[in-house]
Structures are given as structure tokens and as C-alpha cells.
C-alpha positions in Angstrom: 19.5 -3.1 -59.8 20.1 -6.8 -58.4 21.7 -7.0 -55.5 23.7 -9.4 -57.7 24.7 -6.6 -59.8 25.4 -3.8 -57.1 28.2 -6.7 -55.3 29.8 -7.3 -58.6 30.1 -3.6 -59.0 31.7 -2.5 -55.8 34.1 -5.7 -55.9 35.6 -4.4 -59.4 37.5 -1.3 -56.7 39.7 -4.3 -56.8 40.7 -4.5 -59.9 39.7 -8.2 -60.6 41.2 -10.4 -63.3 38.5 -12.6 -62.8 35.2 -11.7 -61.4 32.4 -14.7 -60.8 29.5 -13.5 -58.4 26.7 -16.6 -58.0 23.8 -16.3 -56.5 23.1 -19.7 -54.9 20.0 -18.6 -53.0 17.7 -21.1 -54.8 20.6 -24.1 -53.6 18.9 -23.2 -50.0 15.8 -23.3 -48.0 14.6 -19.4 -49.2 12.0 -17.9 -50.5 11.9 -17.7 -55.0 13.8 -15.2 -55.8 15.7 -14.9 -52.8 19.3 -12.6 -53.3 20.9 -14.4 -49.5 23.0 -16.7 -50.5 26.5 -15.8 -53.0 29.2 -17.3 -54.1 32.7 -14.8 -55.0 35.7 -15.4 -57.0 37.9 -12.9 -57.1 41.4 -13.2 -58.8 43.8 -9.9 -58.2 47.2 -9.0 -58.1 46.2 -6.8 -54.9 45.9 -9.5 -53.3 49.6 -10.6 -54.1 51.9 -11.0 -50.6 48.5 -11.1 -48.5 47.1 -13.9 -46.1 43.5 -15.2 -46.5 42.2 -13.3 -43.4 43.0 -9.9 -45.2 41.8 -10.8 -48.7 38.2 -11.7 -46.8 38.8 -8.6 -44.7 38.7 -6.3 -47.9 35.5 -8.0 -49.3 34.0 -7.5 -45.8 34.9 -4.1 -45.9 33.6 -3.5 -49.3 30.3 -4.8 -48.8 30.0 -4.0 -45.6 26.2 -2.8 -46.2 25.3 -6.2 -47.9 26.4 -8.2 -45.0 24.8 -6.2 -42.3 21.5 -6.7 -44.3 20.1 -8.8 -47.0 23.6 -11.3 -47.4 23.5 -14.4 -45.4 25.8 -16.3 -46.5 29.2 -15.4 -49.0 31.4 -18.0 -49.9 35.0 -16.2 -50.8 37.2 -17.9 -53.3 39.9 -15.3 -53.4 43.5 -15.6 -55.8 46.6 -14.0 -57.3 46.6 -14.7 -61.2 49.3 -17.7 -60.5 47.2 -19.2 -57.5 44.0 -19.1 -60.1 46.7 -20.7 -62.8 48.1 -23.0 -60.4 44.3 -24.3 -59.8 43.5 -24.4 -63.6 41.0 -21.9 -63.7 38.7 -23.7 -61.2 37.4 -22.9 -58.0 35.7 -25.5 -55.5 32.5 -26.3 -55.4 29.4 -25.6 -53.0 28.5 -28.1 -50.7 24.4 -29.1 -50.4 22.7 -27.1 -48.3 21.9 -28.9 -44.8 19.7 -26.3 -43.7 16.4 -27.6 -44.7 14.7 -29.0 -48.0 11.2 -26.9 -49.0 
């Protein structure tokens, strides 16, 4: 299993709406094939009445294993349905990487 996959299936204990995981390891200066670099979007009503802070806190928690090990980098994009409405179904792009060019 990716490592891809295995995020995506311990972020659905949120009940997602909408679920986008992105690898954008090959965006930075990694090895081929590298699984260090991800992107989430994450739109769910459990998120409803919460600040930022806790919505990242509850990824953290969740992939708690990920981020102590082979995760460097997670860019969270995280929304109630009418915040992900209110954005017209779009969430922000990456920047370039800055750390290096192969």
C-alpha cells in the first residue's frame, strides 16, 4: 500500500465530503518516487464550529505515525461544506519549491 493510500484511508475517520490527497513529492528536490511531500483537502461537517488550529490538530493526530517518519511536508486545506461552497470548489495552489532544483 502507498503511503498515499494508507493517509487517505485513516483521514476518511472524518467523515470527508471531499477527500483530495496529492502527493507533490516530485514538485521537490527528492529522490523518484519519493512519498514526502502531500497536499490534503479535507471538507467535513466535523469540522463545523472549529478554529483552524484544531482542524490541523485532528489530522496531526490521525497521522501521527506518518509525520513522525516518512512525511515531510503536509499542506492542510481543511472546510465545512459551505466554506468549500463559498470557495467554489477550489482550494489554493502550491507554491514552487525553493528548496533546491535537481
Amino acid at each position: 500500500m502507498t503511503l498515499q493510500t494508507q493517509i487517505e484511508q485513516k483521514l476518511t475517520a472524518l467523515a470527508p465530503d471531499v477527500l483530495q490527497v496529492e502527493n507533490e513529492s516530485h514538485m521537490h528536490n527528492v529522490p523518484a518516487n519519493s512519498e514526502t511531500h502531500f497536499k490534503v483537502t479535507l471538507v467535513s461537517e466535523l469540522f463545523s464550529g472549529m478554529m483552524p488550529v484544531k482542524r490541523h490538530q485532528q489530522i496531526y493526530a490521525l497521522l501521527a505515525d506518518e509525520l513522525s517518519g516518512p512525511v515531510h511536508a503536509l499542506a492542510l486545506h481543511l472546510y465545512t461544506a459551505s466554506e468549500w461552497q463559498a470557495r467554489g470548489g477550489e482550494r489554493p495552489n502550491s507554491p514552487n519549491c525553493h528548496g533546491g532544483e535537481k
